[in-house]
ZADO-1210 file (C-alpha; in nm, 4 decimals, padded with zeros to 6 digits):
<atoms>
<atom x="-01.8133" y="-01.6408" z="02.2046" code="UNK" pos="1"/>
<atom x="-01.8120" y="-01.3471" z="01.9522" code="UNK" pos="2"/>
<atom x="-01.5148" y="-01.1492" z="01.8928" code="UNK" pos="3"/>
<atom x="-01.4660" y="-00.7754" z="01.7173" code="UNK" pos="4"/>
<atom x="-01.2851" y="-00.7963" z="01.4220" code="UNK" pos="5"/>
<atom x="-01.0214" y="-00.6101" z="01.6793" code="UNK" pos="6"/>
<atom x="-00.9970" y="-00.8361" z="01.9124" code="UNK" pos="7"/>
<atom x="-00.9046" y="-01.1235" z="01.6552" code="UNK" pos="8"/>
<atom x="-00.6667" y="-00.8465" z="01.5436" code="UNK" pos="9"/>
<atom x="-00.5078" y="-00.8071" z="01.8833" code="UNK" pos="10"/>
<atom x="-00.4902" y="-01.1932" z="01.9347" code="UNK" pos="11"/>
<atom x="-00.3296" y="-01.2242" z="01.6058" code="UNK" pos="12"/>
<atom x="-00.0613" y="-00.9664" z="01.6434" code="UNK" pos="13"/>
<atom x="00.0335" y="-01.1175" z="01.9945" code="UNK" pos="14"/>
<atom x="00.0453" y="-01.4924" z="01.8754" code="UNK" pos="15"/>
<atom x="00.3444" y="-01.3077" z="01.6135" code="UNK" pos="16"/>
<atom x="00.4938" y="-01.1187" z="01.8490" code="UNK" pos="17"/>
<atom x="00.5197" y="-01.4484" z="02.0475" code="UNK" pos="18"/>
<atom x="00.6878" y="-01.6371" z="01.7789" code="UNK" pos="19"/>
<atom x="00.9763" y="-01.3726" z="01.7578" code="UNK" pos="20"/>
<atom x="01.0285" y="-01.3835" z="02.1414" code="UNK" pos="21"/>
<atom x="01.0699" y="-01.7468" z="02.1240" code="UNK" pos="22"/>
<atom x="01.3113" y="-01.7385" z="01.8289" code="UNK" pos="23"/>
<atom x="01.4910" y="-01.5013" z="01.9382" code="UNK" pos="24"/>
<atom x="01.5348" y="-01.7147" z="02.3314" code="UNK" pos="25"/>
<atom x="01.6361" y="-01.9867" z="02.1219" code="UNK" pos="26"/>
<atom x="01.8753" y="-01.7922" z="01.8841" code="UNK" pos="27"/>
<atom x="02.0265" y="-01.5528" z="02.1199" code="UNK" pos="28"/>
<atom x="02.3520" y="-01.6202" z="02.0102" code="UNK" pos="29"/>
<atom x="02.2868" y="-01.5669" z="01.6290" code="UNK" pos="30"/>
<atom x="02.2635" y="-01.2620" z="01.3673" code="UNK" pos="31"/>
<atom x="01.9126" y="-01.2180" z="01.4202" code="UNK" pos="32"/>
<atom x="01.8941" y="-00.9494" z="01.1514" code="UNK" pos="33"/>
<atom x="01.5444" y="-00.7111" z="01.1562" code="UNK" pos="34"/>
<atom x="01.4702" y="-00.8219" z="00.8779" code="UNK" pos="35"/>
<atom x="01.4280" y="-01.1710" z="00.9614" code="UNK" pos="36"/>
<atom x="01.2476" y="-01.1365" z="01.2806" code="UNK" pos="37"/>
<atom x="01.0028" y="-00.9234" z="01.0564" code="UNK" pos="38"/>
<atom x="00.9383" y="-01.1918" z="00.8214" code="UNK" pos="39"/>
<atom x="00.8377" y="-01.4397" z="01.1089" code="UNK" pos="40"/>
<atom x="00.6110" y="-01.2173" z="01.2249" code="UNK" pos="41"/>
<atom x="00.4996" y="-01.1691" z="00.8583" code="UNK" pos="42"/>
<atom x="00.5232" y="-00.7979" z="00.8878" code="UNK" pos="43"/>
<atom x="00.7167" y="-00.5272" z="00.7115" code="UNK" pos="44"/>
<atom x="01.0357" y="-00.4157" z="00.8822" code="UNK" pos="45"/>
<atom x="00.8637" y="-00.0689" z="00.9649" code="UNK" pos="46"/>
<atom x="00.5246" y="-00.2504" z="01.0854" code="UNK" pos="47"/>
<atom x="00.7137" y="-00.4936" z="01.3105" code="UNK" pos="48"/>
<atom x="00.9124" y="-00.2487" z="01.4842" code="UNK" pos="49"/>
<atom x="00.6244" y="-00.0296" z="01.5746" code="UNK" pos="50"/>
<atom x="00.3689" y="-00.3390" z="01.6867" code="UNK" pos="51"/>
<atom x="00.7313" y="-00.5116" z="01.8797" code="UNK" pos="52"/>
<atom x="00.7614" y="-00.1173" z="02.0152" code="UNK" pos="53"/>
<atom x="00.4041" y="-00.1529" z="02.1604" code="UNK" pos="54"/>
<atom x="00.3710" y="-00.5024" z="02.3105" code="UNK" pos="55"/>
<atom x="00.7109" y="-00.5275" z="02.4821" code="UNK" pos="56"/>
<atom x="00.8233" y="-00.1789" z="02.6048" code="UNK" pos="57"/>
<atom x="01.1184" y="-00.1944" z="02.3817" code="UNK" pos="58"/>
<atom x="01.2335" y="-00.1421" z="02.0254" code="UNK" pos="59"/>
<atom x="01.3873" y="-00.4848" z="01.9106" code="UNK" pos="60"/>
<atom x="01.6956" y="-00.3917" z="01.9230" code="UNK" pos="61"/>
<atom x="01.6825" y="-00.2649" z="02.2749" code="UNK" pos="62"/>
<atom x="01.5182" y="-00.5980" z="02.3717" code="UNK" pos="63"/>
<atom x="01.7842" y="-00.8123" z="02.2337" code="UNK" pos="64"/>
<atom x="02.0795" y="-00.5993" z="02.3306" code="UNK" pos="65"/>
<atom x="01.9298" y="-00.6647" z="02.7146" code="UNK" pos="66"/>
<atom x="01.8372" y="-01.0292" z="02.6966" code="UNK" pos="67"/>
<atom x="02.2459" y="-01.0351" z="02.5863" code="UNK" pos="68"/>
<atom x="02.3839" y="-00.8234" z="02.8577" code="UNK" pos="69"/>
<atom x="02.1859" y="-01.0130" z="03.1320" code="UNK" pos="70"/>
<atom x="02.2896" y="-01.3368" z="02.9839" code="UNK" pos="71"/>
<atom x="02.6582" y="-01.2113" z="03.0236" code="UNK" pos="72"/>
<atom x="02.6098" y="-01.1447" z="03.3353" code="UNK" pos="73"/>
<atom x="02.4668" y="-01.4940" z="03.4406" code="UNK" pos="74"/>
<atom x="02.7759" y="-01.6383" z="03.2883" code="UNK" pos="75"/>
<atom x="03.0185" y="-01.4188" z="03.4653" code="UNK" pos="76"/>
<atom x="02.8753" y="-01.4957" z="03.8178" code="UNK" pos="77"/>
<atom x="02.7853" y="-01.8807" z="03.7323" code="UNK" pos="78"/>
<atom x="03.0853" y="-01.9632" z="03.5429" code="UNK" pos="79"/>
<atom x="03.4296" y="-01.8291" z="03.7476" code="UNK" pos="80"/>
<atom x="03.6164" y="-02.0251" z="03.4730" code="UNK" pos="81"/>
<atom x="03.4786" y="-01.9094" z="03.1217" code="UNK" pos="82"/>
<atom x="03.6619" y="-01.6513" z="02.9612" code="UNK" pos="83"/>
<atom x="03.4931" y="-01.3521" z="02.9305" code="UNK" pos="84"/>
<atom x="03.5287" y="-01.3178" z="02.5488" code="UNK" pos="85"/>
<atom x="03.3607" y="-01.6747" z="02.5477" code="UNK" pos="86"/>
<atom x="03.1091" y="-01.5672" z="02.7331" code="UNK" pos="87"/>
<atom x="03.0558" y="-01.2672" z="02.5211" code="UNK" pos="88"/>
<atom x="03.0264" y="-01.4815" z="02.1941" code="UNK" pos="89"/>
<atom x="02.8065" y="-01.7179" z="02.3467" code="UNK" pos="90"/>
<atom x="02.5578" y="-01.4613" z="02.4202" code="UNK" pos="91"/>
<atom x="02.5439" y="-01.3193" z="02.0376" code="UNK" pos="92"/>
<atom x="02.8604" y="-01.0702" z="02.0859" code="UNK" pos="93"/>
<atom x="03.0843" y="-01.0915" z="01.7442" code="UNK" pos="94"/>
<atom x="03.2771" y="-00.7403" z="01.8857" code="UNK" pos="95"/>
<atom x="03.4728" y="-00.7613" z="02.2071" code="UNK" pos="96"/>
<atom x="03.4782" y="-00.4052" z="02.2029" code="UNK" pos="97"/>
<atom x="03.1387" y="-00.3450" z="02.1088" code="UNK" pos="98"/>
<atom x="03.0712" y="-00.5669" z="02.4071" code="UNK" pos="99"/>
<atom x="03.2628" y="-00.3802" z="02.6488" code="UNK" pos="100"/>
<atom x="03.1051" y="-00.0412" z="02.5766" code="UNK" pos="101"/>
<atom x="02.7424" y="-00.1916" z="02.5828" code="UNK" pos="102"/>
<atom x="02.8495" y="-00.3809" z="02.9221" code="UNK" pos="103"/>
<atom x="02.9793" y="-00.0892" z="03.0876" code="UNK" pos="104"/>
<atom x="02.6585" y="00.1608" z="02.9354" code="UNK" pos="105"/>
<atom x="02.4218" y="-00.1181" z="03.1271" code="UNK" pos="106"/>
<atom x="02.6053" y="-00.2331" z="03.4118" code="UNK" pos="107"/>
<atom x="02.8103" y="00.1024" z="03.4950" code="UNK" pos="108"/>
<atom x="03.1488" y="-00.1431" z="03.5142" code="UNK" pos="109"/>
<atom x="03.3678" y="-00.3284" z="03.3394" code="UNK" pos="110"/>
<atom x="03.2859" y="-00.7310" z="03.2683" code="UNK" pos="111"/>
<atom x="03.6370" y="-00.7739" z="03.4589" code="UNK" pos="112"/>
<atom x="03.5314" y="-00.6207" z="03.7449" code="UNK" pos="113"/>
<atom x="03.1403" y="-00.7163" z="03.7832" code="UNK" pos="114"/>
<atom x="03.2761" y="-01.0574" z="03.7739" code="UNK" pos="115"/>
<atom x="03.4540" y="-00.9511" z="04.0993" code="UNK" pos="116"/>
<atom x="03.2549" y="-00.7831" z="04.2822" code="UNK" pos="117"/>
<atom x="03.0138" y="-00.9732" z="04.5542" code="UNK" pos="118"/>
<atom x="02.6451" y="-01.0422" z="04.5424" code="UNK" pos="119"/>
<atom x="02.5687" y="-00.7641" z="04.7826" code="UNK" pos="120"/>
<atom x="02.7749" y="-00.5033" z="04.5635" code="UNK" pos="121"/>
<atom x="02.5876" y="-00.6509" z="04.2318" code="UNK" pos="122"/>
<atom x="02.2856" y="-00.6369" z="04.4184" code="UNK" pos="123"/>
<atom x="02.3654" y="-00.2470" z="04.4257" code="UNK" pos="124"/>
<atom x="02.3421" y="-00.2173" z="04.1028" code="UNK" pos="125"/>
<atom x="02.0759" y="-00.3639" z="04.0297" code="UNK" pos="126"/>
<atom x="01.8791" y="-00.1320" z="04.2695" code="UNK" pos="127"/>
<atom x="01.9805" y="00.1565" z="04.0841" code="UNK" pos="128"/>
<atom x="01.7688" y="00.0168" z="03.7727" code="UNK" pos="129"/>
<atom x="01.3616" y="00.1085" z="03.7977" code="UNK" pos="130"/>
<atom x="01.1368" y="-00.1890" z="03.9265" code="UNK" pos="131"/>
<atom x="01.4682" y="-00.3915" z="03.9969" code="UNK" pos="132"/>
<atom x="01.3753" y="-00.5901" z="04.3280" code="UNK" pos="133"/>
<atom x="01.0556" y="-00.4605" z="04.3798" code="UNK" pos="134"/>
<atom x="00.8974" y="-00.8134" z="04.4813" code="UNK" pos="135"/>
<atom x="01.1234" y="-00.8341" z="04.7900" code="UNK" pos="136"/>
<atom x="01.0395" y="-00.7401" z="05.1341" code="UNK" pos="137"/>
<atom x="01.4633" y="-00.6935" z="05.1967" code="UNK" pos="138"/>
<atom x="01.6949" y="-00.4829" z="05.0330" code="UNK" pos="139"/>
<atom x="01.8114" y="-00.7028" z="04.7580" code="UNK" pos="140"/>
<atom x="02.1544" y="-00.7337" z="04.9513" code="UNK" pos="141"/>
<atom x="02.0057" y="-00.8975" z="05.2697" code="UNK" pos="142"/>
<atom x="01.8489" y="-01.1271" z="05.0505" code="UNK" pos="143"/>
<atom x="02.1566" y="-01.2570" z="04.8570" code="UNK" pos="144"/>
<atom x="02.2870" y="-01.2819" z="05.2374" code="UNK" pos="145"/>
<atom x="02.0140" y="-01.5643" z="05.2944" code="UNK" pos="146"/>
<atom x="01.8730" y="-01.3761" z="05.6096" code="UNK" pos="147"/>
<atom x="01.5793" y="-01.5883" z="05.6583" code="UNK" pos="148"/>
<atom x="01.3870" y="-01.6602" z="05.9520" code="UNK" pos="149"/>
<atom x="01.1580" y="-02.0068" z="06.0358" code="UNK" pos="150"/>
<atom x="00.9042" y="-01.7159" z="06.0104" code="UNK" pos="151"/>
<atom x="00.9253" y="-01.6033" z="05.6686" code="UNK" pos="152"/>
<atom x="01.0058" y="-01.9496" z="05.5064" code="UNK" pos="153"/>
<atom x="00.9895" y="-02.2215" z="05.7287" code="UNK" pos="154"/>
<atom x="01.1869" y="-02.5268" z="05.6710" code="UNK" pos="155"/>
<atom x="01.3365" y="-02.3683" z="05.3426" code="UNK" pos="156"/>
<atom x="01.6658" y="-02.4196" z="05.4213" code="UNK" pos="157"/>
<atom x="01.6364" y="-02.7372" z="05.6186" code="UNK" pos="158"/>
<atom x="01.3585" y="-02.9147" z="05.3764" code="UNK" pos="159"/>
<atom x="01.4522" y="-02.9031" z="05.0957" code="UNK" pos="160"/>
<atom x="01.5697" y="-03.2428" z="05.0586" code="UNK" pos="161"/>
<atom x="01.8537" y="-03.1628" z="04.7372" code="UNK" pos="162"/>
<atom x="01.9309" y="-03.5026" z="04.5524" code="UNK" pos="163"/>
<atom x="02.0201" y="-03.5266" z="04.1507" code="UNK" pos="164"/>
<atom x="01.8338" y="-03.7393" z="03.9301" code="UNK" pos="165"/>
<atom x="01.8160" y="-03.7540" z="03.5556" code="UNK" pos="166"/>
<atom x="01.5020" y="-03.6203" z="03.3672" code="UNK" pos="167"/>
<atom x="01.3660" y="-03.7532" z="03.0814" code="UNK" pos="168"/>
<atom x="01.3480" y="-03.4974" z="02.7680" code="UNK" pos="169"/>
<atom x="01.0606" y="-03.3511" z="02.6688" code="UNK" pos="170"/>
<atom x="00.8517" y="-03.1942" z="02.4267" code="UNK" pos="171"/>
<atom x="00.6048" y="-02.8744" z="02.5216" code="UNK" pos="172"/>
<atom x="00.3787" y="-02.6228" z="02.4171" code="UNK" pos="173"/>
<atom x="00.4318" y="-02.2894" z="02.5407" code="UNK" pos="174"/>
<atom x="00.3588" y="-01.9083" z="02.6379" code="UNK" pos="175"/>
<atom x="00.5904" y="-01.6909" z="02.7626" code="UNK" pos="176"/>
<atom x="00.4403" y="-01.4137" z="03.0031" code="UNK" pos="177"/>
<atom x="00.6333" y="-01.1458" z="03.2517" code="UNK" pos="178"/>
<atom x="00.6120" y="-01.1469" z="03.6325" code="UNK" pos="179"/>
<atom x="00.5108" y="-00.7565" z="03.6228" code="UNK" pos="180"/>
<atom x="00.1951" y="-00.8694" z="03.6327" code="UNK" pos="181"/>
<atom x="00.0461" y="-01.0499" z="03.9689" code="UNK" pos="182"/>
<atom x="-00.2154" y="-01.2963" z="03.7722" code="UNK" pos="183"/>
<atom x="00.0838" y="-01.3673" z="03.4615" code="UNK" pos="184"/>
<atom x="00.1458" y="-01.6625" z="03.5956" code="UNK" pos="185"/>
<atom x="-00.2145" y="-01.8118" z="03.6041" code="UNK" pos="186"/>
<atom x="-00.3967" y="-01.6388" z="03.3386" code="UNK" pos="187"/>
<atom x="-00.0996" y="-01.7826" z="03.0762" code="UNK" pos="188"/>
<atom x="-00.1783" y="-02.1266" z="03.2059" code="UNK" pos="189"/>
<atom x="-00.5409" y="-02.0521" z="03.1478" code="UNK" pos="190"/>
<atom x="-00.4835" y="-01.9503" z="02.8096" code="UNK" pos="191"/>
<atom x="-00.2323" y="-02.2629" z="02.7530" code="UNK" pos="192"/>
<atom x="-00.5255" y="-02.4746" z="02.8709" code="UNK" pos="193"/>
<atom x="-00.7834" y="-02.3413" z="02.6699" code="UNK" pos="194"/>
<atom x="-00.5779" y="-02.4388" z="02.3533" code="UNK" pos="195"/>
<atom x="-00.5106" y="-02.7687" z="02.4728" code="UNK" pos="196"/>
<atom x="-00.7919" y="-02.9058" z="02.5569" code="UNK" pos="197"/>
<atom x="-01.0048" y="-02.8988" z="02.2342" code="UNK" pos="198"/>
<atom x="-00.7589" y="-03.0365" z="02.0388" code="UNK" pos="199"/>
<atom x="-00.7462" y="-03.3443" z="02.2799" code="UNK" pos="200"/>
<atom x="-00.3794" y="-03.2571" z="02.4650" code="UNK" pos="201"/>
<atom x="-00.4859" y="-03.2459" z="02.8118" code="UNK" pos="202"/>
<atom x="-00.4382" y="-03.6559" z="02.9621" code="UNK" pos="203"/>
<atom x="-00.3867" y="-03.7959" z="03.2609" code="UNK" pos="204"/>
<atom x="-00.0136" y="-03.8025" z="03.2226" code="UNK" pos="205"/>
<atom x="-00.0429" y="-03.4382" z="03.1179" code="UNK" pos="206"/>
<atom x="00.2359" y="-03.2374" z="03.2774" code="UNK" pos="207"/>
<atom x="00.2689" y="-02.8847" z="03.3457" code="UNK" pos="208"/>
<atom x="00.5837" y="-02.6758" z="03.3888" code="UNK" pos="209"/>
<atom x="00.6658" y="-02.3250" z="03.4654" code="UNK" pos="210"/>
<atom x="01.0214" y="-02.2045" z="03.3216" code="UNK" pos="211"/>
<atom x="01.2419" y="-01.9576" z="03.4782" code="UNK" pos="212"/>
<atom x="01.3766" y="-01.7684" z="03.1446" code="UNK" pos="213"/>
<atom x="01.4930" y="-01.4664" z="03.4044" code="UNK" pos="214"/>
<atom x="01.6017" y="-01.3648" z="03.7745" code="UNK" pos="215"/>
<atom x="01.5416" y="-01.0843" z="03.9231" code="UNK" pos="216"/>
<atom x="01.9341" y="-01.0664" z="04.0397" code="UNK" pos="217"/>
<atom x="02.0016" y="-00.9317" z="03.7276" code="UNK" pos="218"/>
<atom x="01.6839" y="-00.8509" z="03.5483" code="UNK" pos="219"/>
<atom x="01.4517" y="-00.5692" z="03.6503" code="UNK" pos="220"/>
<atom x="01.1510" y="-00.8052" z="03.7987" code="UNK" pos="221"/>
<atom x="00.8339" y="-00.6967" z="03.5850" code="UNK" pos="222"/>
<atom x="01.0622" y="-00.7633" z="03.2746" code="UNK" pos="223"/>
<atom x="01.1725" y="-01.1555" z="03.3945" code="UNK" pos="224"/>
<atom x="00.9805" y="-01.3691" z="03.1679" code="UNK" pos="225"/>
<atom x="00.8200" y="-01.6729" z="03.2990" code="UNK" pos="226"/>
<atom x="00.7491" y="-01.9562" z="03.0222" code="UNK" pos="227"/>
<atom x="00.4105" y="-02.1521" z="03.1059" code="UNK" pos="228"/>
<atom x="00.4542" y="-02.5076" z="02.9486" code="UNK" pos="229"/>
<atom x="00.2320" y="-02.8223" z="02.9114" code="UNK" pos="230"/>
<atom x="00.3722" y="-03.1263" z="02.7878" code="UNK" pos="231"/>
<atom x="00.3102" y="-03.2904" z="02.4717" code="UNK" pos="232"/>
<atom x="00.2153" y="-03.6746" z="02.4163" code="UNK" pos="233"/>
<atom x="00.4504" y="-03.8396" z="02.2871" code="UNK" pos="234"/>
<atom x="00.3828" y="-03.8967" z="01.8450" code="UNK" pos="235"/>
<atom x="00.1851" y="-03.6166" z="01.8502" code="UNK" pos="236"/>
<atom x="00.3181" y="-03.3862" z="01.6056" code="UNK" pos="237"/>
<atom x="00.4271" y="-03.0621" z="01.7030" code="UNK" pos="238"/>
<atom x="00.1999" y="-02.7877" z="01.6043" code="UNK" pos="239"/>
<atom x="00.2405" y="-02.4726" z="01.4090" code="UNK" pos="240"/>
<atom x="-00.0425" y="-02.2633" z="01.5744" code="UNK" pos="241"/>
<atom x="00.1194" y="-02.1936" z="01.9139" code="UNK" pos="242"/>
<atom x="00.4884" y="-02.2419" z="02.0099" code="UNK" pos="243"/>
<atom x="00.6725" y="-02.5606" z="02.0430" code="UNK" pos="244"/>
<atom x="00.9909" y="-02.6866" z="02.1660" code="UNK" pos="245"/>
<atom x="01.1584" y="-02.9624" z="02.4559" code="UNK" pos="246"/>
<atom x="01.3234" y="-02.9690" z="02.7697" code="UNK" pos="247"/>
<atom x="01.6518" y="-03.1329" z="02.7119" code="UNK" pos="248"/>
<atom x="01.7149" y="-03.4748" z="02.9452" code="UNK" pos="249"/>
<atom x="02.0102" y="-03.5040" z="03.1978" code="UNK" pos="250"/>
<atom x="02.0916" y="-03.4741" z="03.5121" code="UNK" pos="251"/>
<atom x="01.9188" y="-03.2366" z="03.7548" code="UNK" pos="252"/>
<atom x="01.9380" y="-03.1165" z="04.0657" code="UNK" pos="253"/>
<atom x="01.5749" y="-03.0620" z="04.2098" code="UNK" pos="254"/>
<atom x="01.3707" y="-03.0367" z="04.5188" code="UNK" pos="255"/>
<atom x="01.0182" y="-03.0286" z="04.6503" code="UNK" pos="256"/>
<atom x="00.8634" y="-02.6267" z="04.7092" code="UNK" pos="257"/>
<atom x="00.4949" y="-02.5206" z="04.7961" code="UNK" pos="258"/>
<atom x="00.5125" y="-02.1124" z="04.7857" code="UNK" pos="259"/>
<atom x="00.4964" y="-01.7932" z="04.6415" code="UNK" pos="260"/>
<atom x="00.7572" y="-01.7056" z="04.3473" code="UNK" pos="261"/>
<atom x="00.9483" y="-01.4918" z="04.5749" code="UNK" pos="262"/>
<atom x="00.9675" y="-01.7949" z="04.7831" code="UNK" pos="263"/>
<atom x="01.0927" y="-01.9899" z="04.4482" code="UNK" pos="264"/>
<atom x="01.3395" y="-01.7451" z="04.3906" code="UNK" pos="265"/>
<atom x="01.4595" y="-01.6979" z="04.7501" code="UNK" pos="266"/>
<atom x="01.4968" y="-02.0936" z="04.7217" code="UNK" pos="267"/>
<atom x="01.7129" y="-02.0816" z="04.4433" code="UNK" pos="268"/>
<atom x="01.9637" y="-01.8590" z="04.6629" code="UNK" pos="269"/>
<atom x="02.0037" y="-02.1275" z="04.9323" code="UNK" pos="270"/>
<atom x="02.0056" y="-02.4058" z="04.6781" code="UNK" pos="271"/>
<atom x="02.2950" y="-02.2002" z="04.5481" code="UNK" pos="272"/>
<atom x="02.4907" y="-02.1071" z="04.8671" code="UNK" pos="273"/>
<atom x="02.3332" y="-02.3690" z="05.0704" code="UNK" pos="274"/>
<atom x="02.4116" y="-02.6438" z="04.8555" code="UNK" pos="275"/>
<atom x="02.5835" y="-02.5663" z="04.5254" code="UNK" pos="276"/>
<atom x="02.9480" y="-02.4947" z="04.6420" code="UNK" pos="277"/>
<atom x="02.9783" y="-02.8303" z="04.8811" code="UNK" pos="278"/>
<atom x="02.8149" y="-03.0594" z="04.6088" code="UNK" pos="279"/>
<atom x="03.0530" y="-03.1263" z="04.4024" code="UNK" pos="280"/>
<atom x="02.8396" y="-02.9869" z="04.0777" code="UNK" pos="281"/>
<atom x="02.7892" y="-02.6421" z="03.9189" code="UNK" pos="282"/>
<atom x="02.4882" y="-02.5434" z="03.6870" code="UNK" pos="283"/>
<atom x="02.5161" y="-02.6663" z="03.3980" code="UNK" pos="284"/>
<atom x="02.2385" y="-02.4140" z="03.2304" code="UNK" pos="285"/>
<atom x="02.0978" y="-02.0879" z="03.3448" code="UNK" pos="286"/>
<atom x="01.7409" y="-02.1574" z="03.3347" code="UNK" pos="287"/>
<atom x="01.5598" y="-02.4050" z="03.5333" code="UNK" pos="288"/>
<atom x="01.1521" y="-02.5235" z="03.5729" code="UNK" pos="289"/>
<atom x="00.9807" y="-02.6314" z="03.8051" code="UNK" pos="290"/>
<atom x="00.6910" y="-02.9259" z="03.7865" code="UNK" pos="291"/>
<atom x="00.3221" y="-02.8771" z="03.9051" code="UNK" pos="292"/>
<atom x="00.1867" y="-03.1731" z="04.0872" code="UNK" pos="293"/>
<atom x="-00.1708" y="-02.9937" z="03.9312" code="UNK" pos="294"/>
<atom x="-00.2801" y="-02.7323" z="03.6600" code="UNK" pos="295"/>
<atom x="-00.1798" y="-02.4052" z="03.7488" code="UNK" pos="296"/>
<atom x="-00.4927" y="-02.2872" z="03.6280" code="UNK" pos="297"/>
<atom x="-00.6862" y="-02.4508" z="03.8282" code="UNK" pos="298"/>
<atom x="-00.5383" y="-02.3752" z="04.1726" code="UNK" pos="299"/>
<atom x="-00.3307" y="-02.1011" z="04.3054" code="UNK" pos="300"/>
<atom x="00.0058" y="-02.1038" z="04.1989" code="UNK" pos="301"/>
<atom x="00.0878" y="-02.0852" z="04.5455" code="UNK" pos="302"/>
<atom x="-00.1022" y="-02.3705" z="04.6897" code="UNK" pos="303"/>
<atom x="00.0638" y="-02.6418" z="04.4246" code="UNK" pos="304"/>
<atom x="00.3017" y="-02.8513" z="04.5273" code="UNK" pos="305"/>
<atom x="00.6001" y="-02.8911" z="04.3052" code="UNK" pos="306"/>
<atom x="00.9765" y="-03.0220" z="04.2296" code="UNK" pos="307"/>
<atom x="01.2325" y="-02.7450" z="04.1312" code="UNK" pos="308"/>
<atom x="01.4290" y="-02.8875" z="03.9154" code="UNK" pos="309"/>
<atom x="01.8296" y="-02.7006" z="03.8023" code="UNK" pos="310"/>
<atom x="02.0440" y="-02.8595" z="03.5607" code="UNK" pos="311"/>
<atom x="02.3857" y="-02.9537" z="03.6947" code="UNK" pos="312"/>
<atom x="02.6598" y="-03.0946" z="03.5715" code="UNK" pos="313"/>
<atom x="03.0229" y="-03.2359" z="03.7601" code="UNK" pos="314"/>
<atom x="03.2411" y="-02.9247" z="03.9165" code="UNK" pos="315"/>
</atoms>
């Protein structure tokens, strides 16, 4: 097919903006100076700001400062043990005080006391932010509460079967797309696929993988970012046209799910209250995947079966 001069333009611009997002996911916790993310982008400082500006909502800055603050705030919740300033640094924070003023500006509290308060009181402030929770049915307190019905998810509770297993690293290629949009999840495999298969990626043993980079507990919902994945063969050397990178091997919790992604995400609460604090593990990492049993672009997301899969590590 033909395309405008524009369109390649368009394409172009996103497949830079890309490789920023995923250096700075990977980098979080690093300087990551303007002036560097620029360069990877191969744009001038000026130039990069206004094309970041347009394609994600949010000046660089902005964006990073977020990604930062949520982080925190997984830690704080996940982690009852890790000391706050640890969790600051961890999360790209060289300034405990310039961490506590940009903490209380986004969460309205101090890190001492969100790490206090309960789910349903967190859960309030979330609902204060635009778009926060907008995928649920229930007021984002009820659903922290677990108040599910055989109705609404049948057997989630009951079927999920938990056991811990240890997965195999491995090496994908990725996009990363935002829930905001109803199709994200489908159209990025699409566009995963259609760069995979002419260069010859797409076997048998192919595997495809949909990563959880953000929850809506703590990040408005049309800005959590959902990474589509498709695993690499193994020799084939990674390439420099579309983002790379692996899922690390250990141990993992995981469990079958066929559903929605509010479904996937109401799962993760009863894996967590359901199962987490009698197990005898915590999460070891804040982001988890789950596993197709088929190509997302190819079916309904809903209609695949998959394996949820959390890293976990002993308590």
């Amino acid at each position: 097919m033909h395309h405008t001069p524009e369109n390649h333009k368009e394409k172009d611009y996103q497949s830079r903006i890309r490789k920023v997002l995923a250096y700075i996911q990977e980098n979080l916790a690093d300087t990551l100076p303007l002036d560097k993310l620029a360069s990877l982008a191969f744009f001038s400082p000026f130039h990069f700001q206004k094309i970041f500006s347009r394609y994600i909502g949010e000046s660089p800055k902005q964006y990073i400062m977020r990604l930062r603050l949520e982080r925190i705030a997984h830690y704080l919740v996940l982690y009852p043990g890790m000391r706050i300033n640890d969790a600051a640094f961890q999360s790209g924070f060289s300034s405990p005080s310039t961490f506590i003023r940009a903490f209380r500006k986004y969460y309205g509290t101090t890190p001492e006391k969100f790490r206090r308060l309960s789910f349903d009181e967190i859960s309030k402030i979330g609902t204060l932010k635009p778009n926060k929770g907008r995928l649920f049915d229930l007021p984002a307190s009820e659903f922290w509460r677990l108040n599910l019905t055989n109705e609404d998810d049948p057997g989630l509770t009951a079927g999920m079967n938990i056991g811990v297993e240890t997965f195999r690293s491995l090496n994908i290629a990725f996009i990363d797309s935002h829930l905001g949009d109803d199709d994200a999840i489908a159209n990025t495999f699409k566009t995963l696929t259609r760069w995979a298969e002419p260069r010859e990626l797409i076997t048998k043993d192919s595997q495809y993988i949909g990563i959880m980079l953000d929850l809506p507990f703590f990040t408005e919902y049309e800005k959590c970012r959902y990474r589509a994945c498709i695993s690499l063969p193994e020799g084939v050397p990674l390439s420099k046209d579309i983002a790379t990178s692996a899922i690390p091997g250990g141990r993992y919790a995981s469990y079958s799910f066929k559903g929605t992604i509010r479904g996937v995400f109401r799962s993760l609460a009863a894996f967590r209250h359901e199962w987490l604090d009698q197990s005898g593990y915590e999460i070891a990492e804040i982001t988890g995947f789950e596993l197709f049993a088929e190509n997302p672009a190819l079916k309904p997301y809903e209609g695949i079966q998959r394996r949820i899969f959390i890293p976990v590590k002993p308590a």
